[in-house]
C-alpha positions as CSV (number, residue, x, y, z in Angstrom):
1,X,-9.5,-10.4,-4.8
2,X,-7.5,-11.9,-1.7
3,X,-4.5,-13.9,-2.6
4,X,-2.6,-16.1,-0.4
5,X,0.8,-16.5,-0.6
6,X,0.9,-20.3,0.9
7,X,3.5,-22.3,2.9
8,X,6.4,-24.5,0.9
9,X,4.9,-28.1,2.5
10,X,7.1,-30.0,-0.3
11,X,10.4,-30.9,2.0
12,X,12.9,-30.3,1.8
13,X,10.9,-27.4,1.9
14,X,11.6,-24.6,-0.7
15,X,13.0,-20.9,1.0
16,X,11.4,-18.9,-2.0
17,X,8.9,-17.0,-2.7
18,X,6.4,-15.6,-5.1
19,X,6.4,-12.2,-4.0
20,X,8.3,-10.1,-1.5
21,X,7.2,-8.6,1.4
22,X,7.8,-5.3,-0.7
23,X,6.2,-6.6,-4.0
24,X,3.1,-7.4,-1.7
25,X,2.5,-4.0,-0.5
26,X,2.8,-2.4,-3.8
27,X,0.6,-4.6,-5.4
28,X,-2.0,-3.8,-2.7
29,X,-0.9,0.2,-3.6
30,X,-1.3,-0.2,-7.4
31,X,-4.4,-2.4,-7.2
32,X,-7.0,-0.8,-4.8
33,X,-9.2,-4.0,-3.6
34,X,-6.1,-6.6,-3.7
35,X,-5.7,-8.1,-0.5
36,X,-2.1,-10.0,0.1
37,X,-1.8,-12.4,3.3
38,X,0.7,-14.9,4.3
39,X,0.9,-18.2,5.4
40,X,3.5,-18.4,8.4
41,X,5.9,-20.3,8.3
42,X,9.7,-21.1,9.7
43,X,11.4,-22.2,6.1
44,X,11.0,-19.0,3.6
45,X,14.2,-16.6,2.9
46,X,12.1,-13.6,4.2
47,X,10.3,-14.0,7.7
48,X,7.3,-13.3,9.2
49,X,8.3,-10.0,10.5
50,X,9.3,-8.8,7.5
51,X,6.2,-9.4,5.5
52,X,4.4,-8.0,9.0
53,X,6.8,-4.7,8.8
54,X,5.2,-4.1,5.3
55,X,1.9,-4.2,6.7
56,X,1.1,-7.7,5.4
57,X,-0.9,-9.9,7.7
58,X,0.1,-13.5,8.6
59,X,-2.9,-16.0,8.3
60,X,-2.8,-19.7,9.4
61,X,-5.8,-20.3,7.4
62,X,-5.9,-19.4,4.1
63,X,-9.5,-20.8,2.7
64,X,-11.1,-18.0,2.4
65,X,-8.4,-16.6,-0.2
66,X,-9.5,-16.5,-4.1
67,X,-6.1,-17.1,-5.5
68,X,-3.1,-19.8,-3.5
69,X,0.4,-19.0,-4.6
70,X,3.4,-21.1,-3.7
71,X,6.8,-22.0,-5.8
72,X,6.9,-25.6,-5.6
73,X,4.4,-28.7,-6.3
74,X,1.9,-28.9,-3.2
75,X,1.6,-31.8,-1.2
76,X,-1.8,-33.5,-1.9
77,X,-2.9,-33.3,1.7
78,X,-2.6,-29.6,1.7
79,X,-4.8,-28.7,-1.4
80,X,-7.6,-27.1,-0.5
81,X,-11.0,-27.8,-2.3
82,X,-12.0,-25.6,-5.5
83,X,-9.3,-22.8,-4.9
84,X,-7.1,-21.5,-7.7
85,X,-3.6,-22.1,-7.3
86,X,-0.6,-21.1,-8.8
87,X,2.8,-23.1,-8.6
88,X,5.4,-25.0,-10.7
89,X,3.5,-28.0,-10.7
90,X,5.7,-30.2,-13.0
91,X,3.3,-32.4,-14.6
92,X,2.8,-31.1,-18.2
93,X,5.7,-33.6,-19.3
94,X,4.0,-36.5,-17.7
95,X,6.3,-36.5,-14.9
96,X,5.9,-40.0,-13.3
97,X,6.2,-38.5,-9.4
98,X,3.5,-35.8,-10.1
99,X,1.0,-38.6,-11.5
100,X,-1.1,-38.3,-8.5
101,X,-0.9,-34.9,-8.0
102,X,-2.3,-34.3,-11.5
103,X,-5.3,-36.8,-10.3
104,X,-5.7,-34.8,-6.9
105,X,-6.0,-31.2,-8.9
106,X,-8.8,-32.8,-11.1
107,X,-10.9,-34.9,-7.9
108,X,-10.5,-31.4,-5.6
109,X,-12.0,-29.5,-8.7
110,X,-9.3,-27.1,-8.5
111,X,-8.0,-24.4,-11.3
112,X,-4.5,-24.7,-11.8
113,X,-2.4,-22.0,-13.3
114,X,1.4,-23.5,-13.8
115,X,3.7,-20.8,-13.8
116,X,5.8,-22.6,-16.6
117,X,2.7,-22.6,-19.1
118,X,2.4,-18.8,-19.1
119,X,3.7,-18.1,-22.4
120,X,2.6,-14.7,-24.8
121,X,0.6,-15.7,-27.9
122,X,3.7,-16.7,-29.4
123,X,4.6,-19.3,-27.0
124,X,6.8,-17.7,-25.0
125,X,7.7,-18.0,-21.0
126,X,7.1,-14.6,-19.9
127,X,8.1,-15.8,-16.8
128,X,11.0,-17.7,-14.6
129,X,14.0,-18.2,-12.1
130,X,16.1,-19.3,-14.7
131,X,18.0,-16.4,-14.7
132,X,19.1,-17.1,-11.3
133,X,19.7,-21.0,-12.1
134,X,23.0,-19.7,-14.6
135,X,24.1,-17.2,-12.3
136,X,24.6,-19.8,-9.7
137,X,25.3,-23.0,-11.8
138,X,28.0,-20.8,-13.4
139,X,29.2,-19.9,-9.5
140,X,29.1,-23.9,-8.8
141,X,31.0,-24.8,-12.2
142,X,34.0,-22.2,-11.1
143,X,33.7,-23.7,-7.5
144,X,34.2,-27.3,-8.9
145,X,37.0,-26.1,-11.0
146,X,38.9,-24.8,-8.0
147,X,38.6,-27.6,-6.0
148,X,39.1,-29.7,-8.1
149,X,43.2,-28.5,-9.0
150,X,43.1,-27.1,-5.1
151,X,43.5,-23.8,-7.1
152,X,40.6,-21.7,-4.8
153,X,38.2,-22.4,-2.6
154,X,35.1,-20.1,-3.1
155,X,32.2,-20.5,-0.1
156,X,28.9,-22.1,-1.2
157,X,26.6,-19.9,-3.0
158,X,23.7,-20.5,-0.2
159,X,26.1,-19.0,2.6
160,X,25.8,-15.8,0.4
161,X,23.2,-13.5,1.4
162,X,22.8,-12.5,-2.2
163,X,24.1,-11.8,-5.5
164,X,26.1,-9.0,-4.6
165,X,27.6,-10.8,-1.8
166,X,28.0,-13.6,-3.9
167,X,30.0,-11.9,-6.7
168,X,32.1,-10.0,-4.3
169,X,34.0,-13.5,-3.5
170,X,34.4,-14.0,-7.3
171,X,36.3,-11.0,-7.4
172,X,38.8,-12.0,-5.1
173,X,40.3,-15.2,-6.4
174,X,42.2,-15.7,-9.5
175,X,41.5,-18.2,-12.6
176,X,43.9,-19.5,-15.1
177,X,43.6,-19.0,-18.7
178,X,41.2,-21.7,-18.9
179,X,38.3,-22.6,-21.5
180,X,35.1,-22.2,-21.0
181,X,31.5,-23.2,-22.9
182,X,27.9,-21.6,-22.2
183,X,25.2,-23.3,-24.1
184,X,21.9,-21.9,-24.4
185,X,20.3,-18.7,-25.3
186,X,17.9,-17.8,-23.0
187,X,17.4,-16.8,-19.8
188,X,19.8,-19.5,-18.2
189,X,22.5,-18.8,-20.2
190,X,21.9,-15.0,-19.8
191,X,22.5,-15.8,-16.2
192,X,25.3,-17.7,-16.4
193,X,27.3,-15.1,-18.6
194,X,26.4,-12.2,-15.7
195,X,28.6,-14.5,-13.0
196,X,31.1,-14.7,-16.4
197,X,31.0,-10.3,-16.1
198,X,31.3,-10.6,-12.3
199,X,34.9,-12.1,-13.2
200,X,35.4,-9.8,-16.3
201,X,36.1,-13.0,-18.5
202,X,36.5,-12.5,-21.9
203,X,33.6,-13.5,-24.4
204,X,35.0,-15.0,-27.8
205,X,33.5,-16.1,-30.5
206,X,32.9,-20.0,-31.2
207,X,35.9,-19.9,-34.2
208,X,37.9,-17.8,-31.8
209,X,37.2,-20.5,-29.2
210,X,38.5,-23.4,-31.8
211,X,41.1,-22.1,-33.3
212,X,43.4,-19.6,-31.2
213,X,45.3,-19.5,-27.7
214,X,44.8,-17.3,-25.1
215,X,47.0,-16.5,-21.4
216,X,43.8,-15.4,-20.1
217,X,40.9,-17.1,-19.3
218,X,37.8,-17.3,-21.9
219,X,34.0,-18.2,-22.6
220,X,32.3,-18.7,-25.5
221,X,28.4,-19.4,-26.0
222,X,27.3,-21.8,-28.1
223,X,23.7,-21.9,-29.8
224,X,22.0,-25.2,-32.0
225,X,23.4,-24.0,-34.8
226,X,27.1,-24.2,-33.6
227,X,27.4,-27.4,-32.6
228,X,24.5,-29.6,-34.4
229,X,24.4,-30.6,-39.0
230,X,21.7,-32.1,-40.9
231,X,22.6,-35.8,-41.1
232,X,21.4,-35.3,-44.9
233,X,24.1,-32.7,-45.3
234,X,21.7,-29.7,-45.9
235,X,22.3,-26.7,-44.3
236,X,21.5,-26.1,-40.9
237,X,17.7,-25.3,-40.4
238,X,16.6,-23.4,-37.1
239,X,13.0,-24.2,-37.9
240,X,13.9,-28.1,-39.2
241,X,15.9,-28.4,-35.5
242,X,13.4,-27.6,-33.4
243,X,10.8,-29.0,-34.9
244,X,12.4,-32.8,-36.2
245,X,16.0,-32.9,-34.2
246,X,16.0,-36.4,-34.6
247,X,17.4,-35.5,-38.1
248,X,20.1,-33.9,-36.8
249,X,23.5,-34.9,-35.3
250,X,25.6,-33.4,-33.1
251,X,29.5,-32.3,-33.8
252,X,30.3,-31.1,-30.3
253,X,33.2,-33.0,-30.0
254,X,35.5,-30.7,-31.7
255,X,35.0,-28.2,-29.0
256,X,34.9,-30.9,-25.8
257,X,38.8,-30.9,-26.7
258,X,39.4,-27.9,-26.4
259,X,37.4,-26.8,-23.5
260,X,38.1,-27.4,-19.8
261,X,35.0,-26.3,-18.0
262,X,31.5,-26.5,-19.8
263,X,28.0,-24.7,-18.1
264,X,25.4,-26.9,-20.1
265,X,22.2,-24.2,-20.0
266,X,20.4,-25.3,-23.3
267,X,16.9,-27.0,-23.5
268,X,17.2,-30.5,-24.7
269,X,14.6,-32.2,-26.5
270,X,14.6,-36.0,-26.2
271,X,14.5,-36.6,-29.5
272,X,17.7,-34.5,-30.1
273,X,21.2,-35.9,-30.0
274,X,23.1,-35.6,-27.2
275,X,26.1,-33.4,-26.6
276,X,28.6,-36.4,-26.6
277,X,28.4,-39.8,-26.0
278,X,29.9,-42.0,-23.5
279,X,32.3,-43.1,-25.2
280,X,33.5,-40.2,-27.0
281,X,34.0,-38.9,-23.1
282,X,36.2,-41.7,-22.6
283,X,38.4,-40.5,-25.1
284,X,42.1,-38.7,-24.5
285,X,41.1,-36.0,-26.6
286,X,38.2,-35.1,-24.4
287,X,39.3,-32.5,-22.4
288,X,36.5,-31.5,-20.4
289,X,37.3,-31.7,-16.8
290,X,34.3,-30.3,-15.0
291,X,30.9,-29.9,-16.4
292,X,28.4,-27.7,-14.5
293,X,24.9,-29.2,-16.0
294,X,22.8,-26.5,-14.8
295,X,19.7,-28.2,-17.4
296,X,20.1,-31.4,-14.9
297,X,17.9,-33.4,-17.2
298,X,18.6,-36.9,-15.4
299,X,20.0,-39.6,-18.7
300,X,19.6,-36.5,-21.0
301,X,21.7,-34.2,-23.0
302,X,24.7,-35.4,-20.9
303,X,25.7,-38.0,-20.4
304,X,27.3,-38.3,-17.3
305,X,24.2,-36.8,-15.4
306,X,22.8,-40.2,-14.9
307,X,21.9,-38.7,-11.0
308,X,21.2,-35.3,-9.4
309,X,23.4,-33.5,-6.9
310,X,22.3,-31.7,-4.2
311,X,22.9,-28.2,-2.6
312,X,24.1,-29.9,0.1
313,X,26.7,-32.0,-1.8
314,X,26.9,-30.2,-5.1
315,X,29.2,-32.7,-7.0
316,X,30.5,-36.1,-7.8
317,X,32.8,-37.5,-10.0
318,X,31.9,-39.1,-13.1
319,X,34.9,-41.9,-14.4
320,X,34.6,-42.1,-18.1
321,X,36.6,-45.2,-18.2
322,X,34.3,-47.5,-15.7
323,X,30.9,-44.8,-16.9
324,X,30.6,-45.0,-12.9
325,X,29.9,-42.6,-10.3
326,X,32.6,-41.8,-7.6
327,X,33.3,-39.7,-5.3
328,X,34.1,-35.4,-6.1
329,X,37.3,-35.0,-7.7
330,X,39.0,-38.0,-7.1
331,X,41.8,-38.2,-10.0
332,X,40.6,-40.0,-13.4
333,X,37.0,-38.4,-12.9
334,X,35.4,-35.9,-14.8
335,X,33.6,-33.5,-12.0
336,X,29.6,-33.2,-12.1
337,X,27.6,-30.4,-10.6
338,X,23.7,-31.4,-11.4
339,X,21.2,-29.3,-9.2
340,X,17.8,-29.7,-9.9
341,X,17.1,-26.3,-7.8
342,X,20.2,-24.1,-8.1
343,X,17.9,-20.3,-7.9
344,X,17.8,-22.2,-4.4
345,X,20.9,-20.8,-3.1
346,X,19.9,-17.3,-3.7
347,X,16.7,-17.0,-2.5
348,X,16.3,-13.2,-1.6
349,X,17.7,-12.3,-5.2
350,X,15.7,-15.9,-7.4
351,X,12.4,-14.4,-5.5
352,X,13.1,-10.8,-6.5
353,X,13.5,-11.3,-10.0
354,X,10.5,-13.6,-9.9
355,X,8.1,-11.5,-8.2
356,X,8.7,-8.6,-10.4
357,X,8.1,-10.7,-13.8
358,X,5.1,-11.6,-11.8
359,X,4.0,-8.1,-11.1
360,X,4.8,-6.8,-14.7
361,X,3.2,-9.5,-16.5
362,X,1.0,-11.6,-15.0
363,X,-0.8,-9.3,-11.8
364,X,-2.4,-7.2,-14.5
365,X,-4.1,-10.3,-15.9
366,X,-5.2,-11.9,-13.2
367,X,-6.9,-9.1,-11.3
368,X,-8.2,-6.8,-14.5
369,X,-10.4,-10.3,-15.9
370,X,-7.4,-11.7,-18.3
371,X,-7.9,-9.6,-21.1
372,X,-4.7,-10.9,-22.8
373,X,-5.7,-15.1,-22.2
374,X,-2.4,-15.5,-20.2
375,X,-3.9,-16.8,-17.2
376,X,-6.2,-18.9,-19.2
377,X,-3.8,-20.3,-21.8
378,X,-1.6,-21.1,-18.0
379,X,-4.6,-23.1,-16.8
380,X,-4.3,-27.0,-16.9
381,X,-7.4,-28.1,-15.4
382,X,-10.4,-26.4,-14.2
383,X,-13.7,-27.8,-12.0
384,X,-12.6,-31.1,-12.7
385,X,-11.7,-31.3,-16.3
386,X,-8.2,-30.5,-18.7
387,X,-8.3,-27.9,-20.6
388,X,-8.6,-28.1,-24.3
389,X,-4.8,-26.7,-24.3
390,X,-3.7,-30.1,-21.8
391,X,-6.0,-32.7,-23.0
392,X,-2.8,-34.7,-24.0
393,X,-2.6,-35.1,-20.3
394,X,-5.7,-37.6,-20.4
395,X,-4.1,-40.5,-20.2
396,X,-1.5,-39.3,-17.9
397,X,-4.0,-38.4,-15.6
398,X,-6.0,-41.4,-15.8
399,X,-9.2,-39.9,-17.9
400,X,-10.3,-42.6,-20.3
């Protein structure tokens, strides 16, 4: 098989990568037959030469390759006719921008295997850069903080040239005893308590959190259960949430008054209630200050993330009184960092961690004939038609 590791064309174009220039040449060791080439190009964390120094060769034209890989969604005028590609393509949630792109996969007849579907037989990502996505939304929630009271002043993660250097400058500045909230539980969270360790912040427990003091500063993560109740009364349900959250309410109020810096990392279902409301943000007893929204679902969970922010310009201020956007840290605001591509800012290290996921769970499937299904319960469409997994995509993609 000869895979091609293809160009970011989406712009601004993406610095990551599947693989490595490493990962590449021990794939070719471990897999006897595997060929790995490269598209050139100008944008990608690691260069040419490096890929080149690994033995890897750099190829313009990548058609005669069996399997495309890239990070980000393709731009229609690049897909090449037939091929298999793998990339995020975000359209298995109906995503309005990706509407033709879904349409282009099925007219070019091409097999797409989205990163994001490859789950175990449980349903499970076994793949993903969220890891990287806390680590650095956490950085950007601390940076906002400082700024914001002129306490610090901590460089942008993206002038880092990786996590080590990145964690380095954590080390040298000092916070107050300040309160913190992680949500989530997965992989984004995870992250996001690692830049936490960096800084040797204490973890407490959500009653700890509520109910004491502390002249140091401290985190605590919260799951569903901590901070959602049965509108019925019943008790709380891990199987009911997930599967009708529309019956539940949320009671995360009682921790937004006590907290002063919250790293939002938890999926959020539409159907769920939000974290707070509007005007429960507008209220004196809200005491969040800067809100790192590292999920960055636009209208979603939070309200207050009624835009995206950019790496670029990483915050604005959100005024709870007027529910307007102004400028970063301007007094009477509530500071917003909402980055749709934090694992952006660390490239080298977001690629790493990918790649190897890559190599330990999805290279033996898709060069030993898929033995396990992955690649095939991954594939949306295929010569022309959905699969039977995304035929809920019909109308979405225009079949009638």
């Amino acid at each position: 098989m000869k895979i091609g590791i293809i160009r970011e064309g989406k712009v601004p174009h993406d610095k990551r990568v599947p693989f490595t220039p490493e990962q590449c040449k021990q794939i070719m060791a471990d897999f006897p037959g595997t060929e790995i080439v490269v598209q050139p190009s100008p944008f990608r964390c690691f260069t040419d030469a490096e890929y080149q120094k690994e033995g890897i060769s750099i190829q313009e034209n990548i058609s005669d390759c069996d399997v495309l890989m890239g990070v980000k969604e393709v731009p229609i005028s690049e897909l090449i006719d037939g091929k298999q590609y793998s990339f995020f393509s975000h359209t298995i949630k109906k995503q309005a921008h990706n509407k033709k792109l879904i349409k282009a996969l099925l007219e070019k007849r091409i097999t797409m295997v989205d990163y994001e579907c490859l789950v175990d037989t449980e349903g499970n990502r076994v793949i993903g850069f969220g890891r990287y996505a806390g680590i650095v939304g956490a950085y950007n929630g601390l940076m906002g903080y400082g700024k914001m009271y002129n306490l610090f002043d901590l460089k942008p993660a993206q002038l880092s040239h990786d996590k080590k250097e990145l964690f380095e400058g954590l080390s040298k500045i000092g916070i107050p005893n300040i309160k913190i909230i992680i949500t989530g539980g997965g992989r984004v969270s995870h992250g996001a308590e690692e830049t936490m360790g960096a800084m040797n912040i204490r973890k407490v427990t959500p009653y700890e959190f509520l109910n004491y003091s502390f002249r140091e500063p401290v985190y605590t993560q919260l799951h569903s259960h901590d901070y959602h109740e049965a509108k019925d009364g019943r008790p709380f349900s891990k199987y009911d949430f997930y599967n009708h959250p529309e019956l539940f309410t949320s009671t995360f109020s009682r921790f937004a008054s006590r907290c002063d810096v919250l790293i939002h990392c938890a999926y959020w279902d539409p159907k769920a209630p939000v974290l707070f409301t509007k005007k429960q943000m507008s209220d004196p007893e809200f005491q969040i200050s800067v809100i790192a929204d590292v999920t960055c679902d636009i209208d979603g969970s939070i309200p207050s993330t009624t835009q995206p922010s950019t790496i670029d310009d990483k915050f604005y201020g959100y005024n709870p009184i007027t529910e307007s956007i102004e400028a970063a840290f301007k007094p009477g605001t509530i500071t917003v960092m909402a980055i749709d591509n934090l694992p952006c800012e660390l490239p080298r290290d977001a690629s790493d961690g990918f790649g190897k996921h890559l190599m330990e769970r999805v290279i033996p499937d898709l060069l030993n004939g898929d033995k396990s299904g992955l690649i095939h319960r991954a594939t949306i469409c295929k010569n022309g038609q959905l699969t039977s997994r995304f035929n809920y995509l019909s109308d979405y993609a225009g079949i009638s």
